[in-house]
C-alpha positions as CSV (number, residue, x, y, z in Angstrom):
1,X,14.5,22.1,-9.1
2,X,13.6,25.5,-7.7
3,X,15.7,26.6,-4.2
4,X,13.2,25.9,-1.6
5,X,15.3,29.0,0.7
6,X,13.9,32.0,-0.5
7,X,10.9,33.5,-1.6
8,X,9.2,36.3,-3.6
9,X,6.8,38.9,-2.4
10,X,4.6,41.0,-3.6
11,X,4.0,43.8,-2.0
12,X,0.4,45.5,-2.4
13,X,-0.7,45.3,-6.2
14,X,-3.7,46.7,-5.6
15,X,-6.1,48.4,-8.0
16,X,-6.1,51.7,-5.5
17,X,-2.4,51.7,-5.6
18,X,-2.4,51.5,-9.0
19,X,-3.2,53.7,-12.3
20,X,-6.5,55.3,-11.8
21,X,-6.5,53.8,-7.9
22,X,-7.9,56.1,-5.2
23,X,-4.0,56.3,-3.4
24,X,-2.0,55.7,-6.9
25,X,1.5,55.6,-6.9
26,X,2.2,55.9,-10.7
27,X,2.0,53.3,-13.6
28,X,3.0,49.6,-13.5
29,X,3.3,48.5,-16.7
30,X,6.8,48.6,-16.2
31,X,6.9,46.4,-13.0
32,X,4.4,43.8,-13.7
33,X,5.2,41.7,-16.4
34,X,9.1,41.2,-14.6
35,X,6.9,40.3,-11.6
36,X,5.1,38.1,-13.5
37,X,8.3,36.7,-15.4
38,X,10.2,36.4,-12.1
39,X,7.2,34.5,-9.7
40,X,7.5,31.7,-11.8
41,X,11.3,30.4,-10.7
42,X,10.8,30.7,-6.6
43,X,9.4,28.0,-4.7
44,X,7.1,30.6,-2.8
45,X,5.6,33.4,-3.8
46,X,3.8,35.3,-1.2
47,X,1.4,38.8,-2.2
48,X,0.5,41.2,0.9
49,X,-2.8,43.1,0.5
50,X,-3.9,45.9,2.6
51,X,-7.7,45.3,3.4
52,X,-9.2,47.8,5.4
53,X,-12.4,48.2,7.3
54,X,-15.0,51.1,6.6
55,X,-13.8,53.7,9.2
56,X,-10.3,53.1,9.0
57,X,-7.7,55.0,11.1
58,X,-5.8,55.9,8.2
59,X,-8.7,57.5,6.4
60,X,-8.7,61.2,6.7
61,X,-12.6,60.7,6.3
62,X,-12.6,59.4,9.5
63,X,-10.8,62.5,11.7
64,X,-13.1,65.5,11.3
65,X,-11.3,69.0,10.9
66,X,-8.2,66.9,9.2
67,X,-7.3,66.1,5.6
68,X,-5.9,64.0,3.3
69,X,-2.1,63.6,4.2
70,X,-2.5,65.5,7.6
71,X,0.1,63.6,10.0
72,X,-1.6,63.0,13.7
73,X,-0.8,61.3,16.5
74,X,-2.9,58.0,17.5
75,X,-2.3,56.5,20.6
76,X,1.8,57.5,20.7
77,X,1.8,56.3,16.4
78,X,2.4,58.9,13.6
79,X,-0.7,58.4,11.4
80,X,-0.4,59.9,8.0
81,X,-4.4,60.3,6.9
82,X,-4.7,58.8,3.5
83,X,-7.9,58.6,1.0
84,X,-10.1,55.7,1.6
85,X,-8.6,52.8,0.0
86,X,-8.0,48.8,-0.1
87,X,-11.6,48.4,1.7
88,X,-12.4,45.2,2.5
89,X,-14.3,43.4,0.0
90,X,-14.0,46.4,-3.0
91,X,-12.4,46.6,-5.9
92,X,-10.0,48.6,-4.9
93,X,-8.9,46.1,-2.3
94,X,-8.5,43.0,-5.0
95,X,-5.1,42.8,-6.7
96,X,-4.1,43.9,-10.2
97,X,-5.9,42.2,-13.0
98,X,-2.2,42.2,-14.8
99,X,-0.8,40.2,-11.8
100,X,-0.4,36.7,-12.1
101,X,-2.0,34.9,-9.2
102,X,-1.2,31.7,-10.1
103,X,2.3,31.3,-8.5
104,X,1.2,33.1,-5.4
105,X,1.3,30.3,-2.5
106,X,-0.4,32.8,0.3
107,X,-1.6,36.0,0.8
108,X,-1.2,37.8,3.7
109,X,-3.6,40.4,5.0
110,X,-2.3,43.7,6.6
111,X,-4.2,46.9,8.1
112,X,-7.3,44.8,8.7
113,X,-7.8,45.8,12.3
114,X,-9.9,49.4,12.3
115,X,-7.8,51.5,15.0
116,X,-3.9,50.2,13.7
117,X,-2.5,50.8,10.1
118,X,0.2,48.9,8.3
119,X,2.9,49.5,6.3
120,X,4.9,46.9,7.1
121,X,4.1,43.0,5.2
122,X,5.7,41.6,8.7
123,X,3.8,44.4,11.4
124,X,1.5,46.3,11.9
125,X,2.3,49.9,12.7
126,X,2.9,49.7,16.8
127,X,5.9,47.2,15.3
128,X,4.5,44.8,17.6
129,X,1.7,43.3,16.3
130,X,2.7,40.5,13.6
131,X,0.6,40.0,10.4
132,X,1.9,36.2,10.1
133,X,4.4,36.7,7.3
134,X,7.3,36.2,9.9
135,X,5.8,32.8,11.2
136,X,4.8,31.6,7.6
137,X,8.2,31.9,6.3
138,X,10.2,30.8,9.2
139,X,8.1,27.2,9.1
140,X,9.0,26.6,5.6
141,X,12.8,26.9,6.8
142,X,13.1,30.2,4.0
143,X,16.0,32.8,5.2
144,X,16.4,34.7,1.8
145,X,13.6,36.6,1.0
146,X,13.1,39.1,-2.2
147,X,11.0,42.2,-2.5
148,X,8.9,43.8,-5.2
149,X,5.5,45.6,-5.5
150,X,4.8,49.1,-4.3
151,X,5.6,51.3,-3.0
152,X,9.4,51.4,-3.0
153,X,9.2,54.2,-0.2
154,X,6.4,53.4,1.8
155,X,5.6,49.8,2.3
156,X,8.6,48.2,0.5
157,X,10.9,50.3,2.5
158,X,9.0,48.8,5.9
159,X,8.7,45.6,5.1
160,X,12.6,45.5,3.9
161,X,13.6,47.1,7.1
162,X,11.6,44.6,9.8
163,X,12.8,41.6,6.9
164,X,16.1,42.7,7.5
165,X,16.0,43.0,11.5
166,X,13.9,40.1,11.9
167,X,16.8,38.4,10.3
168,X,16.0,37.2,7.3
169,X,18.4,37.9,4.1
170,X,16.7,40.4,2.2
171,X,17.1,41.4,-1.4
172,X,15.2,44.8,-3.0
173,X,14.7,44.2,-6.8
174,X,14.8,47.8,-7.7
175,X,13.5,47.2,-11.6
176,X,10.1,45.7,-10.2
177,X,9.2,48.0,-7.5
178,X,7.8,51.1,-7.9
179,X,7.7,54.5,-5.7
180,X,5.6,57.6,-4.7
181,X,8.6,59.7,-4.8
182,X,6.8,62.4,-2.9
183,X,8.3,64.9,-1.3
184,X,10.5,64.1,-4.6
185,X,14.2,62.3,-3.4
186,X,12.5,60.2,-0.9
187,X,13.1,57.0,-3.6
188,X,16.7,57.3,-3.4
189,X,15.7,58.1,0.1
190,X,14.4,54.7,0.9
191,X,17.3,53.0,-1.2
192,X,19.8,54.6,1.0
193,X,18.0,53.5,4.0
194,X,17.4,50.0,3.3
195,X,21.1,49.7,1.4
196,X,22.6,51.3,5.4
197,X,20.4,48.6,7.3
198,X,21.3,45.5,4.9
199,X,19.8,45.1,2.3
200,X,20.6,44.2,-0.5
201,X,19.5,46.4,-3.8
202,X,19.6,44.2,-7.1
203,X,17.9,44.0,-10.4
204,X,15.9,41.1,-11.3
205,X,18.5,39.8,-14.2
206,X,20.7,39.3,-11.4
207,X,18.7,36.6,-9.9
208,X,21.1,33.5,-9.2
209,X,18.4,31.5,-7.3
């Protein structure tokens, strides 16, 4: 019988976040078949997707005078500008054609609002507003949750942080996430952060579900 505690998620295996994606982080042949191997022995398996609207503040097409990875300020929020990606309805936005879908139980949509970004699965970026994760996990009584997807120093690092201070048990399963590494260090960066706040930083053979 699988452990009804815990559950996988899947952080952003998007086509633009992945080889030949508008905002790729790098290749994920590596990460995606222990994904796949691993979704099949939790009881819930939950995929965030970043799904944009046209226009979206994180776009540098949508500041005039800035560009891509310009950092401003919107409405007291550090905004890195980003190429268009993960647009609502594009193939950009839809997951992975490698990732097993079948295991996923919900997905949970982050970023969609036009004027707020989100790195975060559990916030959006004014680490107030919720995305629903939080809510959907607490009413199926799970207190263990365990990360993968990309990328290891952007969104996984968020979403470990807020899993960690919202106060669920969170585990990092280094082998089956995947970084930007850019400026280069800020993987072992991210590790060193979310290792200080509590997580826990495992490989997937060490899975004792």
């Amino acid at each position: 019988m699988k452990n009804t505690n815990n559950a996988l998620i899947i952080i952003d295996l998007q086509n633009d976040f992945c080889e030949g994606g508008s905002l790729e982080v790098g290749p994920t042949t590596g990460i995606l078949p222990i994904i796949n191997k691993i979704s099949k022995i939790f009881d819930k398996v939950v995929a965030t997707q970043d799904w944009h609207p046209l226009g979206h503040v994180s776009f540098a097409t949508s500041h005039a005078g800035y560009s891509t990875f310009d950092v401003i300020d919107v409405d007291g929020v550090e905004q890195t500008l980003w190429p268009e990606h993960c647009v609502q309805g594009t193939e950009g936005a839809a997951f992975h054609d490698k990732l097993d879908l079948d295991p996923v139980d919900t997905i949970i949509r982050k970023g969609t609002e036009r004027d707020m970004d989100s790195y975060s699965g559990f916030l959006e970026n004014d680490n107030e507003t919720e995305t629903g994760l939080k809510g959907y996990l607490r009413s199926l009584g799970i207190n263990k949750i365990y990360l993968t997807g990309l990328a290891t120093d952007v969104c996984v690092l968020n979403t470990a942080l807020d899993g960690v201070k919202m106060g669920f048990e969170t585990y990092l399963l280094e082998d089956a996430t995947l970084g930007v590494d850019e400026p280069a260090g800020s993987v072992k960066d991210a590790l060193d952060e979310m290792e200080a706040a509590g997580v826990n930083i495992i490989k997937s053979q060490q899975l004792n579900l």
